[in-house]
TORDONU-623374 format. One record per residue: x, y, z of N, C-alpha, C, O in turn; residue in one letter. Coordinates in steps of 0.02 Angstrom, whole numbers, plus 32768, in hexadecimal, padded with zeros to 4 digits. Layout:
BEGIN
XYZXYZXYZXYZA
...
This chain:
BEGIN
7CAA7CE7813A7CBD7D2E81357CFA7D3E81617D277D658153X
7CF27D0A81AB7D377D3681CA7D727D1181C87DA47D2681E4X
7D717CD581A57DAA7CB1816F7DCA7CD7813C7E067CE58139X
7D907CEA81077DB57D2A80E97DC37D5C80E97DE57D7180BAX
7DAC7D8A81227DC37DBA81447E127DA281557E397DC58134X
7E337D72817F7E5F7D5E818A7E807D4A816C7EB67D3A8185X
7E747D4081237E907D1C80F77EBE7D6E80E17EF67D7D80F2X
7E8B7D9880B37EA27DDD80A27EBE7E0A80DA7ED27E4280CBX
7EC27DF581197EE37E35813A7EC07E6B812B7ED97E918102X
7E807E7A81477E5D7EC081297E867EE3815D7EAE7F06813EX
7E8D7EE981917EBD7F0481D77EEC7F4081A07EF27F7D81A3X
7F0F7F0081617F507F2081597F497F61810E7F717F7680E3X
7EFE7F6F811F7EDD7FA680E07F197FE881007F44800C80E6X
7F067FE081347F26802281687F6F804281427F7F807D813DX
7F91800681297FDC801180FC7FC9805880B97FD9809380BFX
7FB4804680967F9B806D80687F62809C80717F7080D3805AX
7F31809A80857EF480C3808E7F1A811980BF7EFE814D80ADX
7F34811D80D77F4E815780E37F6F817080BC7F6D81AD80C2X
7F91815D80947FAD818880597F86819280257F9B81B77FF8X
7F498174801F7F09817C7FE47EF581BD801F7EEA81F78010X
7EF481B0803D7EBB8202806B7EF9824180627EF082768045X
7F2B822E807D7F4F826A80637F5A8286801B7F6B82BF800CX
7F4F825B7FFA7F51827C7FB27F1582957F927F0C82B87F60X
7EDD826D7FD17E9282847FBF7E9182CA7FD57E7882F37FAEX
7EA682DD800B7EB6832880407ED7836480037EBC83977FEFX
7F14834B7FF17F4383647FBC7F2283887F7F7F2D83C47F74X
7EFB83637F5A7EE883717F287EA9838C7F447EB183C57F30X
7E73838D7F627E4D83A17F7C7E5983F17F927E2A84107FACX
7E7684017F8E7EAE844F7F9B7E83848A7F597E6A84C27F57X
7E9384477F237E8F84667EE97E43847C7ED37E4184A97EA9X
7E0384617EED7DC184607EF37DBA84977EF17DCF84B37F23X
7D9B84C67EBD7D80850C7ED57D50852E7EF67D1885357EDDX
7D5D85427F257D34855A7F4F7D0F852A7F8C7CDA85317FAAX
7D4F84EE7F8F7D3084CB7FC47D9884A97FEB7D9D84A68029X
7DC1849D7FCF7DF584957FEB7E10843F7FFB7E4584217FF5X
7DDC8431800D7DE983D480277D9783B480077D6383CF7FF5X
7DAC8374800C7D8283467FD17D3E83467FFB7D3B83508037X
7D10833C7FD77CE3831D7FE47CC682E080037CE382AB7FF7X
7CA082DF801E7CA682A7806C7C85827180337CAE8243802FX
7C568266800C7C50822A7FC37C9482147FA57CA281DC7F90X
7CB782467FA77CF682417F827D29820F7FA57D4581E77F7FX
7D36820B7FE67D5881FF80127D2C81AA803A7D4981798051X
7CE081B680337CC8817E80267CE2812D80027CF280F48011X
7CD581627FBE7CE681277F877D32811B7F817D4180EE7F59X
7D5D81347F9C7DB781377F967DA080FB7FD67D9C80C07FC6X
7D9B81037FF07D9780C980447D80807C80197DA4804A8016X
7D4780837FFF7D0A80557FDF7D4580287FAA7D4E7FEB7FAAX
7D6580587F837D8A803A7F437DC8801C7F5A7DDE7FE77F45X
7DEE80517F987E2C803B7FA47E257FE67FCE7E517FBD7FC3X
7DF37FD77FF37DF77FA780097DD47F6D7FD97DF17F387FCEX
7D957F7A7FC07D977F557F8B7DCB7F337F547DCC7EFA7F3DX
7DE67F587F4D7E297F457F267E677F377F357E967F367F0CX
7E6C7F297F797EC27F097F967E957ED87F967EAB7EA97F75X
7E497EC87FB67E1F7E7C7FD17E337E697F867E547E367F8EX
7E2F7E777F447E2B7E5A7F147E747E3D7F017E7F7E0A7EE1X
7EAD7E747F227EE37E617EF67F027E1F7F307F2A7DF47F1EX
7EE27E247F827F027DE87FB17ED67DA57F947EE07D697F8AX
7EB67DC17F907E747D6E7F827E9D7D537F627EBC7D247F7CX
7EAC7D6B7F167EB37D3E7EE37F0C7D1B7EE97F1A7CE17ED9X
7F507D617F0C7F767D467F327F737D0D7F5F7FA37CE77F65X
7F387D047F827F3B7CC07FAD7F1A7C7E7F8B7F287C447F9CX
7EE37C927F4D7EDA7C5E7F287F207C587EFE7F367C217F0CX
7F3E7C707EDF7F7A7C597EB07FAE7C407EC57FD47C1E7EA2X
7FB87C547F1B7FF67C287F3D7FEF7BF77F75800F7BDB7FA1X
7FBA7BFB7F5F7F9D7BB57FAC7FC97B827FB37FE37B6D7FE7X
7FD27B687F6680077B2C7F8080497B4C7F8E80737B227F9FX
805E7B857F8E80A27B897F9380967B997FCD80C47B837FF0X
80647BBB7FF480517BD0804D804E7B88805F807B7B798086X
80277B59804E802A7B2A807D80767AFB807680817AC98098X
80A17B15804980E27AEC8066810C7B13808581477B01808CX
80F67B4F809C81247B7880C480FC7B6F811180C27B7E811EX
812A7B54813881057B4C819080EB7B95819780B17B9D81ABX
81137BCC818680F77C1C81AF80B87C28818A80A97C628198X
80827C0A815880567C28814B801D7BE5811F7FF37BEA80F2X
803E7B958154800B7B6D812E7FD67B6A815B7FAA7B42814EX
7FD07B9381987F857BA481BF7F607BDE818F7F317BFE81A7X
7F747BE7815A7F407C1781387EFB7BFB811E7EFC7BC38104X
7EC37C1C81217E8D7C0981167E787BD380CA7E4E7BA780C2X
7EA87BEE809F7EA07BC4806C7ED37B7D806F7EC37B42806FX
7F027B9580727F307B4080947F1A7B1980C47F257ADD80C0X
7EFC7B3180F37EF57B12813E7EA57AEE81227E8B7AC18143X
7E8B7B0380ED7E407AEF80E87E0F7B1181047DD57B0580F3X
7E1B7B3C812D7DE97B74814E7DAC7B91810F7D717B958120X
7DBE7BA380CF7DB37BC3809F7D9B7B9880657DBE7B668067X
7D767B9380387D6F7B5F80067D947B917FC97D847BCC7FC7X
7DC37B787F9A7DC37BB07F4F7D7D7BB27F337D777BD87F03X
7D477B937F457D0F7BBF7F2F7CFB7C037F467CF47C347F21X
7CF37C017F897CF07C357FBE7D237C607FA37D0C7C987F9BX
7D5F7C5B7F937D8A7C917F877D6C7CA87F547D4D7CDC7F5AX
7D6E7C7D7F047D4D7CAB7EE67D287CD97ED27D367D067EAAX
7CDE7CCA7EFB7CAF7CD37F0D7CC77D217F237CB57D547F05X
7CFD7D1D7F6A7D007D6B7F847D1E7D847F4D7D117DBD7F3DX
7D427D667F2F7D6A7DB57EF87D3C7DC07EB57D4E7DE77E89X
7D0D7DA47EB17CE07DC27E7D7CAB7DF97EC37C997E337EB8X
7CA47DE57EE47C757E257EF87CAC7E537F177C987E8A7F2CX
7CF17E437F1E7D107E707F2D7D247EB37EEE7D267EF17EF4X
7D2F7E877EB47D357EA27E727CF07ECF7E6A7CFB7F0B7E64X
7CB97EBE7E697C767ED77E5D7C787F197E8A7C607F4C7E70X
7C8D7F1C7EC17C7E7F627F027CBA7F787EE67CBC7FB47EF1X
7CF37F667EC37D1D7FA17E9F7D037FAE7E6D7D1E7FE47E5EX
7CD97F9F7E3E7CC37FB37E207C9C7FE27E257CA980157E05X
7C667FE07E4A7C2E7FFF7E547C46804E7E837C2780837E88X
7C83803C7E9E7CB280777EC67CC180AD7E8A7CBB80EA7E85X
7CD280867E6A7CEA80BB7E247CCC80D37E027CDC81087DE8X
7C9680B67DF77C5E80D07DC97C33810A7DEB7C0F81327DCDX
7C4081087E367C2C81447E6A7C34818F7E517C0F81C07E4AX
7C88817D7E457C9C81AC7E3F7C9181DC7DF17CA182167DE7X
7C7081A97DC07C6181D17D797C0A81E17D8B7BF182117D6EX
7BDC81B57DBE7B9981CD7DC37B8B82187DEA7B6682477DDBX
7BB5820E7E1D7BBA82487E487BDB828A7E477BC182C07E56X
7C23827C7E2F7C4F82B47E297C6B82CA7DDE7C9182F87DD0X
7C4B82977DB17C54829E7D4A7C9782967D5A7CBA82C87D58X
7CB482597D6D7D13825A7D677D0282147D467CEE81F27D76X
7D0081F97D1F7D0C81A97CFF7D6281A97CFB7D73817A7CD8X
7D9181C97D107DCB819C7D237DCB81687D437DE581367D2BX
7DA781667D8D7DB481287DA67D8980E17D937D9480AE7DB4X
7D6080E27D637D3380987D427D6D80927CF77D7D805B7CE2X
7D8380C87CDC7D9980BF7CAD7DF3808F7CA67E0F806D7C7BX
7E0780AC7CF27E4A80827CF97E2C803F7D377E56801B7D53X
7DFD80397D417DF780117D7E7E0E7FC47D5A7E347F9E7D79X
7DF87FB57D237E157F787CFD7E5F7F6B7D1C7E717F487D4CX
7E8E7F9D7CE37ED37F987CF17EF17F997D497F277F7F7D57X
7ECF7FB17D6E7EEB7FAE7DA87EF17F7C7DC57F1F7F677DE8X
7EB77F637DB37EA57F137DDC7ECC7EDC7DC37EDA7EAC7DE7X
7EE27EE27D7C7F197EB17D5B7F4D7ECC7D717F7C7EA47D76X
7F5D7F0F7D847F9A7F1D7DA97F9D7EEA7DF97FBC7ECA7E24X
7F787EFC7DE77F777ED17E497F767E9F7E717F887E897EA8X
7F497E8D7E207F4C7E267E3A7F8D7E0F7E1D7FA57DDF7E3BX
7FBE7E2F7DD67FF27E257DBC80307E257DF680697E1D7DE0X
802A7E2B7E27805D7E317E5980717DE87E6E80A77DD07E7CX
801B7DC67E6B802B7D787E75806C7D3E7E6080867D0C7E78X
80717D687E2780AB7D4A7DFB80DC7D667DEF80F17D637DB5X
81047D8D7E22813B7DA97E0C815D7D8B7E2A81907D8A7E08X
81697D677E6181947D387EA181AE7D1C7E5D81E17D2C7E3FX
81737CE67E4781927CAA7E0881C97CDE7DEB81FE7CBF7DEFX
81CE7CF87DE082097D297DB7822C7D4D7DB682537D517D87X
822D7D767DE982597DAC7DF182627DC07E2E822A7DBF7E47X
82987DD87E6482C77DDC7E9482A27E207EB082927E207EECX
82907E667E82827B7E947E8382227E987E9182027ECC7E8CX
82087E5C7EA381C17E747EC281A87E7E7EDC816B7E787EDAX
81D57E9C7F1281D87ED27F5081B47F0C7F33818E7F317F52X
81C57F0F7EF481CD7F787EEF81727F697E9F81517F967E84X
816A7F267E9881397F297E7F80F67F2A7EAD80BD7F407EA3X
81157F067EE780D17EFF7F0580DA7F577F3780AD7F6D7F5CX
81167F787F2B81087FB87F5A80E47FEA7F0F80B880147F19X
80F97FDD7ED980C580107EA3808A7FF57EAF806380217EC1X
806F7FBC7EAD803C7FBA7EC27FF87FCA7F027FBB7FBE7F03X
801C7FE27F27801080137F4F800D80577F517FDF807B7F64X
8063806B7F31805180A97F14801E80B97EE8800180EC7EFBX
800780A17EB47FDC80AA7E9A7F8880C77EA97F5B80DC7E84X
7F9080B67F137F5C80E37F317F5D81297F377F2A81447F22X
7F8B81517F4D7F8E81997F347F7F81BC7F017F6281F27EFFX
7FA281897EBC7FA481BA7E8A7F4D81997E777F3681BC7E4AX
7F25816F7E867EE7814D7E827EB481907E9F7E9281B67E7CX
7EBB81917EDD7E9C81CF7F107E9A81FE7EF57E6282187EF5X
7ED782267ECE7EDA82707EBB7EB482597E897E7C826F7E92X
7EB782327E4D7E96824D7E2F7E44824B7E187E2882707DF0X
7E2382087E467DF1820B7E607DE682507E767DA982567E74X
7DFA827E7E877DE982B77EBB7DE282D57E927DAA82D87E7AX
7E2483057E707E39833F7E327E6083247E0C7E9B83307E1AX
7E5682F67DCD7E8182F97DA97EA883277D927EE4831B7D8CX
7E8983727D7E7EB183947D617EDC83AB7D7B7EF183E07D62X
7EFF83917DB97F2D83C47DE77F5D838F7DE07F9683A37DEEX
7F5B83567DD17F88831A7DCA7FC883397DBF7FCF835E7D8EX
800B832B7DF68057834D7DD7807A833A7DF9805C83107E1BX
80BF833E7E0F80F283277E3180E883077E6480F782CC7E6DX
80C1833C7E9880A083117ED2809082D87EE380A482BA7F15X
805D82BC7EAC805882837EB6807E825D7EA8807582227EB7X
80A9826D7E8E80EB82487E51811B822D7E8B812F81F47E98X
812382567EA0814182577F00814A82317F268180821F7F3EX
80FD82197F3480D482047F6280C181B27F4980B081857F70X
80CA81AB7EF380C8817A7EE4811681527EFF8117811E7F20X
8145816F7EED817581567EF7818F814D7F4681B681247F5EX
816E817F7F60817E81787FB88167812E7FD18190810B7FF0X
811E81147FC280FA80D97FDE811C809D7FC28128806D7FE6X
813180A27F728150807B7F3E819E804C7F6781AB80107F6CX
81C6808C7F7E820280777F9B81FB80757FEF8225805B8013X
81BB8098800881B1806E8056819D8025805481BB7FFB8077X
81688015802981517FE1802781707FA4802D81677F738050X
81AF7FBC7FE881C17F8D7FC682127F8B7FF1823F7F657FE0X
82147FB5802382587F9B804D82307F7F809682537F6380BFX
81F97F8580A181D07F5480DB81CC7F0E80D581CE7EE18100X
81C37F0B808A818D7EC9805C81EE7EA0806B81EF7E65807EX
822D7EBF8060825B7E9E804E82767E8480A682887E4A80B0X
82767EAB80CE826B7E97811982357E60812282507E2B8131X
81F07E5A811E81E27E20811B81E07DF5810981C57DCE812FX
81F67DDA80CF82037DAC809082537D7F80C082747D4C80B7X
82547DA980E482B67D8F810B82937D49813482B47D158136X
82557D4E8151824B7D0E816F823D7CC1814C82367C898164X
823C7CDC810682327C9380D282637CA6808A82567CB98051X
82AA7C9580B682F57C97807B82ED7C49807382ED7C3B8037X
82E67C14809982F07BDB809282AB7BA9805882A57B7B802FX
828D7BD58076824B7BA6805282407BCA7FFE821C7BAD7FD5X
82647C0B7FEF825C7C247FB9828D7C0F7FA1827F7BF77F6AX
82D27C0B7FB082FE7BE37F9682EA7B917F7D82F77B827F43X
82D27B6B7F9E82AF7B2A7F9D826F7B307F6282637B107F30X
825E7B4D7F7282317B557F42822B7B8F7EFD81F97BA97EE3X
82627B937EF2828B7BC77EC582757C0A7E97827F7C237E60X
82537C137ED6822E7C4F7EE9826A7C9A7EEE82A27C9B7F07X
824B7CC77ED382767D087EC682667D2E7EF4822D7D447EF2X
82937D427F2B829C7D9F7F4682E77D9F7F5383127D737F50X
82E87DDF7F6083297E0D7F87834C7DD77FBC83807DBA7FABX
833A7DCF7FE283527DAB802883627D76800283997D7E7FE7X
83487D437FF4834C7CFD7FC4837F7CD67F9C839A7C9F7F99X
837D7D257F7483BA7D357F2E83F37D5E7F53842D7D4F7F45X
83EA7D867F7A843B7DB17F8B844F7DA37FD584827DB97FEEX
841E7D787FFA84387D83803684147DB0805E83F87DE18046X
84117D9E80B183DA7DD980D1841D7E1280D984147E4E80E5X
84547DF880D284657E4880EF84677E8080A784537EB980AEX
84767E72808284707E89803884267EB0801E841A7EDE7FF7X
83FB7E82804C83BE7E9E804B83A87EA8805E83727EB48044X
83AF7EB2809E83907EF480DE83BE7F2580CD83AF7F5480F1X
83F47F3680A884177F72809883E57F88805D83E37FC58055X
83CD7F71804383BE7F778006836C7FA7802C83597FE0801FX
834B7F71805B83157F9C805E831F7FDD809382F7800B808FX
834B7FE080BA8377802180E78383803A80A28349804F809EX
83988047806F8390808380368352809B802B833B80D4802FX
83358060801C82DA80687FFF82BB80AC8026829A80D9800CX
82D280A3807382AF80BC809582C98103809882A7813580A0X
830F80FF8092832B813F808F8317816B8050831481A98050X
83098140801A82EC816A7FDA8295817B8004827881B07FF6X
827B8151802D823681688024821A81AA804F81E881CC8042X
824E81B3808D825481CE80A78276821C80968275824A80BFX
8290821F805A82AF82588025827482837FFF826982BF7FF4X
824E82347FEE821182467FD481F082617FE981E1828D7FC0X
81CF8268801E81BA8292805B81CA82D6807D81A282F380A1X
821182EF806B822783258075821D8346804D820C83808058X
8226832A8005822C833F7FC281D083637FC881BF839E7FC7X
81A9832C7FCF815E83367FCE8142837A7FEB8116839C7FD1X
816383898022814C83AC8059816383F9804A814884298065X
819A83FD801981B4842D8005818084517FC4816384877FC5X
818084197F88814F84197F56810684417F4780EE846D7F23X
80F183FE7F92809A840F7F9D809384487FD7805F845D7FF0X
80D2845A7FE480C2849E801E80A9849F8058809084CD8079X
80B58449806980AB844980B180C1847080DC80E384A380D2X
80AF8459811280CB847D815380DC845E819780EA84238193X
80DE847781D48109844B820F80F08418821A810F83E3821BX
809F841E8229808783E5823E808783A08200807983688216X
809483A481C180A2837581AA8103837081A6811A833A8197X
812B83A181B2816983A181CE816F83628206819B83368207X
8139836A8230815D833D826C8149830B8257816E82DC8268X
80FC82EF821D80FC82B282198134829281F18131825581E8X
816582B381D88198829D81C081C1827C81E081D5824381DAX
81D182B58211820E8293824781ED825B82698210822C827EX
81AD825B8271819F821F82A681B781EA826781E581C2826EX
819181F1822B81BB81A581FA81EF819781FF81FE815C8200X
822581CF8204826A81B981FC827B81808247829A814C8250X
825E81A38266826E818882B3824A813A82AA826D810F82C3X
822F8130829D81EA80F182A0821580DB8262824880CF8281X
822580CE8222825C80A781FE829D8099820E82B9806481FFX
82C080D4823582EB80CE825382E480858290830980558285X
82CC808382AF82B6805882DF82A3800A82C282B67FD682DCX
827C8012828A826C7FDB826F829C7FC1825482A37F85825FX
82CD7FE1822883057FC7820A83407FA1822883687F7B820DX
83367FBD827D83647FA7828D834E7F5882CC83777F3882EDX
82FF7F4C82CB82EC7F1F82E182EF7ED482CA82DC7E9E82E2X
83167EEC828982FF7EA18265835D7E98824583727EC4821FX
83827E69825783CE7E6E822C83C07E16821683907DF0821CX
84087E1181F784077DD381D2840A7D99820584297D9F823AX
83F07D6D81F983F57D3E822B83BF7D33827983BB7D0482A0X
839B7D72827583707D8882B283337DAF828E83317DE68272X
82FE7D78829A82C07D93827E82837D81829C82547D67827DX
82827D8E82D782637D75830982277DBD831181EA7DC18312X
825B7DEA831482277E37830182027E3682CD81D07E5982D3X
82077E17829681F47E39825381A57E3A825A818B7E57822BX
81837E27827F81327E3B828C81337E8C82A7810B7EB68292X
81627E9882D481637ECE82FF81627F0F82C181397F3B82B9X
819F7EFE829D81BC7F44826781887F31822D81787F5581FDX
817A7F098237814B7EFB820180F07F1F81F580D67F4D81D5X
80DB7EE8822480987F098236808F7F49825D80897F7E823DX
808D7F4B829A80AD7F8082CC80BA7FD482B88093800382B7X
810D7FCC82A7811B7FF5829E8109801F8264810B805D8263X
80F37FF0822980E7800181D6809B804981E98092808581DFX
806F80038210802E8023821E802F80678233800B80968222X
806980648266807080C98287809180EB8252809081288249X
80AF80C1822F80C580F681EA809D811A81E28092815381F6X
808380F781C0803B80F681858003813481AF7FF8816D819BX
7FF0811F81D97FC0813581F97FCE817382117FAF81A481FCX
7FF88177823B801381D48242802181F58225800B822E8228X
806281D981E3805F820C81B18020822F818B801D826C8182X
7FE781FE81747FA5821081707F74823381927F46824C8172X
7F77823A81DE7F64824982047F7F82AF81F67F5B82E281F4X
7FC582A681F17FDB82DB820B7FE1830C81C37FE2834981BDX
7FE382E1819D7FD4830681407F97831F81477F8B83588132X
7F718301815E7F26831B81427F22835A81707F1383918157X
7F31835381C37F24838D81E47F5383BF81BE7F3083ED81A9X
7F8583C681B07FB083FC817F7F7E841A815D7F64844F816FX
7F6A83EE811C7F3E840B80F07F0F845081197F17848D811AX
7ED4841681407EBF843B81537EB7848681857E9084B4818FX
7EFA846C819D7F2084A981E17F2F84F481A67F2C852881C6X
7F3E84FF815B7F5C8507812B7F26851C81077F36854A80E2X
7EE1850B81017EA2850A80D97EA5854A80BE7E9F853F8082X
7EAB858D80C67E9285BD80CC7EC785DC80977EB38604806DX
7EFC85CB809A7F3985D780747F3685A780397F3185D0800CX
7F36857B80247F3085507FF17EFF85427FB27F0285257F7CX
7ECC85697FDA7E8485497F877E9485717F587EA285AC7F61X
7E9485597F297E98857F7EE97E54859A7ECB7E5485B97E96X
């Protein structure tokens, strides 16, 4: 268990799961006569969201084992190193698959929403499909950041579908182009071994400086996104400042990692991503609720 714990990075749920609660907070607005979600509701968003990255890393570390164990930075992984059997892996992503399942189906026993059992199929082929985009394409930075996005607009509508609108539309694209200009900063420590092994990203194909410019935009779009959001959904200061603290905290990260020097990229990577993530969430949800009284429809 704590092989595959280590294997999936459960630690790194923290990336996404705050922007599933803020969109859970968001749409939760819309609830009549109650304003913010339901504590079952917010349950099963926790239950599903982690269930389902465990499903989409598992099968990522079963499909690239051999390409992890010829890269030195990641052939101590549990499945290369032998820590792990591919039975054992399998094994976790079917009961990991099964508790997303049973997450979703929560939500049509308890709250009559069968959106989330009815797309839970497609998500999960969204997710394990990420496995294979390296083999092909330069751009799977911004697949594996929709795939993340895909927790917000997941949350809202687990919560209220019928309020589904720009917002989340937003919010998809905010995580989409953070993600996917983080994912292109870390990818800078294996240009050589993806080259060698003719393996596709940004850094690889254009060069790190070409593509840390590339994800310094990403971020500048995601961070737009966020202003844009805050205007939209009618936030207010206290999700104001969790803004500025992002800008400040990407700002910083962006400039920890240049071409040729990647000695940080754990720092801007793990680190800094995590206080993203986590304060902006932190400080969205208190909005909502600081705001409660003004907002239910």
């Amino acid at each position: 268990m704590l092989a595959w714990a280590d294997m999936v990075k459960l630690s790194h749920s923290v990336f996404a799961l705050p922007f599933a609660l803020m969109a859970a907070f968001l749409a939760g607005r819309h609830i009549e006569g109650r304003g913010w979600p339901y504590w079952g509701q917010l349950v099963l968003i926790l239950v599903c969201m982690v269930s389902a990255r465990s499903v989409a890393m598992t099968f990522n570390r079963i499909v690239d084992a051999q390409i992890d164990a010829r890269n030195p930075r990641t052939a101590q992984r549990p499945l290369p190193a032998g820590r792990l059997t591919f039975v054992a892996a399998w094994l976790m992503l079917g009961i990991s698959a099964v508790t997303f399942a049973i997450g979703c189906l929560g939500f049509h026993f308890f709250f009559d929403n069968t959106w989330p059992i009815v797309l839970s199929g497609p998500v999960l082929l969204y997710l394990c499909g990420y496995s294979f985009t390296k083999r092909f394409t330069r751009w799977s930075h911004y697949y594996l950041g929709l795939a993340l996005g895909l927790s917000p607009a997941a949350a809202w509508l687990a919560v209220d579908p019928s309020s589904l609108g720009w917002p989340v539309v937003l919010l998809m694209i905010t995580v989409t182009c953070w993600v996917g200009g983080f994912d292109i900063i870390y990818s800078c420590q294996d240009i050589g071994v993806d080259r060698r092994d003719r393996l596709h990203s940004l850094p690889s194909r254009l060069g790190p400086a070409a593509a840390l410019w590339i994800a310094r935009s990403s971020h500048f779009l995601a961070v737009a996104g966020l202003i844009a959001l805050g205007f939209m959904a009618d936030l207010g200061f206290v999700y104001a400042a969790g803004v500025v603290l992002v800008v400040v905290l990407l700002a910083v990260e962006n400039s920890l990692v240049q071409p040729g020097n990647y000695k940080r990229v754990n720092l801007a990577f793990f680190t800094i991503n995590g206080a993203v993530s986590v304060a902006l969430g932190a400080l969205t949800v208190l909005d909502v609720l600081l705001t409660l009284p003004t907002v239910v429809t």
